[in-house]
C-alpha positions, 0 to 999 in steps of 0.5 A: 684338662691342662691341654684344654686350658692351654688352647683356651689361653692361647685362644685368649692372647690371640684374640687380645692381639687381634684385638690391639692390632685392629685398634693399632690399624685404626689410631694409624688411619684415623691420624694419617686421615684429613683433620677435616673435610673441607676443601678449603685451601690454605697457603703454607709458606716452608722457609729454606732450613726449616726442620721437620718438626718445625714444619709438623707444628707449623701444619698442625697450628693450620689444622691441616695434620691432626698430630705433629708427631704423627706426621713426623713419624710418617716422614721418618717412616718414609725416609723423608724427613730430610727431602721436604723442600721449602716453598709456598704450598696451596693444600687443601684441608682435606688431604691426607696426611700421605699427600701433604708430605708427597707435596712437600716433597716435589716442592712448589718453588716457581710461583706465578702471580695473579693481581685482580686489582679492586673494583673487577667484575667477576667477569673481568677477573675471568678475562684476566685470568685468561689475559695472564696465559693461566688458562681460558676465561671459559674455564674461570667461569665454569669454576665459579659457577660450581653450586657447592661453593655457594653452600660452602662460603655461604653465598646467597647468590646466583653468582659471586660476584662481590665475593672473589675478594681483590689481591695479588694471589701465588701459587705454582704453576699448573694450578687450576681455576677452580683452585684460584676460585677457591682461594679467592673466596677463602680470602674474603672469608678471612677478611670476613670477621664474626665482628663485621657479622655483628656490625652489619646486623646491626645496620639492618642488612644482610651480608649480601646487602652489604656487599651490594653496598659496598660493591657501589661505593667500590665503583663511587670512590675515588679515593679510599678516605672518600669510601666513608662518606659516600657511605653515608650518602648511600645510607642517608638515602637507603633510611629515606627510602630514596632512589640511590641513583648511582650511575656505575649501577646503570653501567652494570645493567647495561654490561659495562659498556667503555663510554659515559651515560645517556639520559637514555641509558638512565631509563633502562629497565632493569632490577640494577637500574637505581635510577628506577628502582629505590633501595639497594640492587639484587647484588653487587655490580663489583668486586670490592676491597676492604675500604669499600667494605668498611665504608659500607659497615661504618660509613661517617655521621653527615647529613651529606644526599648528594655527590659530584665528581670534581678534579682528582677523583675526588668528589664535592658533597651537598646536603642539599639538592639547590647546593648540589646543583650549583655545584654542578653548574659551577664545574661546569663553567669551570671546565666550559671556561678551562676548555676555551682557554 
């Protein structure tokens, strides 16, 4: 009996072991696993002379580890602690907690820059891309047509175009397009508040017309303090159920060509031609930046319908059409006068 009693004891704790091991195994994975699944990439910026327990918090504030203190036994473990090299780091939210510190370890210090100034198409962005020696435009245009980005950021779209959002961008050398597509569109999510949800419901719009919107007033503007009231022109328009008649629409339809517009051009038949079609175009014409996004979210109270370039890139507004057309006149006496001087 006494021996039988021992083998069930003995029974007993190494089940109890096994037991705690498992669930030792299983608190190891479950920390050392992405806090999400998401492959959204977020910029992390390591200053020289930051510690790893600095860097663990830093990490954990971004949501990219789910513990700064499993991350600093992981180091420790590794015999890293000491070897995570400063640099700005592109990591994507789904990478182990293994990666993150493989990453920090070879170090990102050499960044290369990519400008894609406000106002691009998306094509445009993918000839930059290709202008700046990062790799071929065919390749930028092949990321930006993979379908679970339009899940993912929830674009309503055929395209992206409105959505890679315009800034200087780094990142190390070797990166991908579809990393730097991501990185756009993760920008734009960023400047994309709950707010301005709210607000361009109020207006009536989805985010996507507003965008078309706002990609028009891009194009419009020629100044950021203008964006504003030519918002309003749009909006005083759009409530009047009338044509918006903007010409870089037309120019879009058309492919963007390097030349001014015909009275030929402006009979084009396409969904973009605002000259034909009243309301707003099925998307943008543009890539545009936050004063032209907020020109179209809260656009100034005028009674202004109508726009016309004057010197500056600047524009001379009219409430009505007899005003409009003196206007336009009168500029061009001005410049018929300025060129025969």
């Amino acid at each position: 009996m006494i021996w039988k009693r021992l083998a069930q004891s003995i029974v007993y704790i190494l089940c109890g072991l096994g037991i705690v091991g498992c669930f030792a195994a299983l608190t190891v994975v479950f920390y050392l696993s992405p806090p999400d699944s998401s492959a959204e990439i977020v910029s992390v910026t390591i200053a020289p002379g930051t510690s790893s327990h600095t860097i663990a918090k830093h990490l954990a504030t971004k949501k990219l580890i789910r513990s700064p203190l499993a991350f600093q036994l992981a180091a420790r473990h590794q015999g890293v602690s000491h070897k995570l090299r400063a640099g700005t780091y592109q990591l994507r939210r789904n990478m182990p907690l293994t990666h993150i510190l493989q990453e920090l370890q070879n170090g990102q210090i050499e960044l290369q820059t990519f400008t894609v100034p406000e106002g691009v198409t998306a094509t445009d962005v993918a000839e930059l891309w290709e202008a700046a020696g990062f790799g071929t435009a065919e390749a930028f245009r092949k990321a930006m047509n993979e379908p679970s980005l339009f899940e993912r950021y929830r674009i309503q779209a055929d395209t992206l175009e409105g959505y890679l959002f315009p800034d200087t961008y780094k990142f190390a050398k070797g990166t991908t397009a579809a990393t730097v597509v991501e990185m756009m569109l993760a920008e734009f999510d960023k400047r994309w508040d709950q707010t301005l949800d709210e607000e361009t419901c109020d207006l009536g719009l989805t985010r996507h017309e507003l965008i078309t919107l706002a990609s028009i007033i891009e194009k419009e503007a020629g100044t950021e303090a203008e964006c504003v009231r030519i918002g309003s022109v749009f909006h005083n328009r759009l409530k009047r159920n009338w044509r918006l008649q903007a010409d870089p629409t037309v120019l879009y339809a058309l492919g963007n060509p390097k030349r001014l517009l015909t009275r030929a051009d402006l009979k084009v038949e396409s969904p973009y031609n605002t000259y034909q079609h009243k309301g707003l175009p099925p998307g943008p014409i543009a890539n545009p930046g936050m004063a032209s996004i907020l020109g179209a979210i809260r656009p100034e109270k005028t009674d202004y319908f109508y726009f016309v370039a004057i010197d500056n890139g600047q524009h001379h507004f009219s409430k009505t059409l007899a005003e409009h057309t003196r206007t336009i006149r009168r500029i061009k006496r001005e410049r018929t006068a300025s060129r025969n001087r």
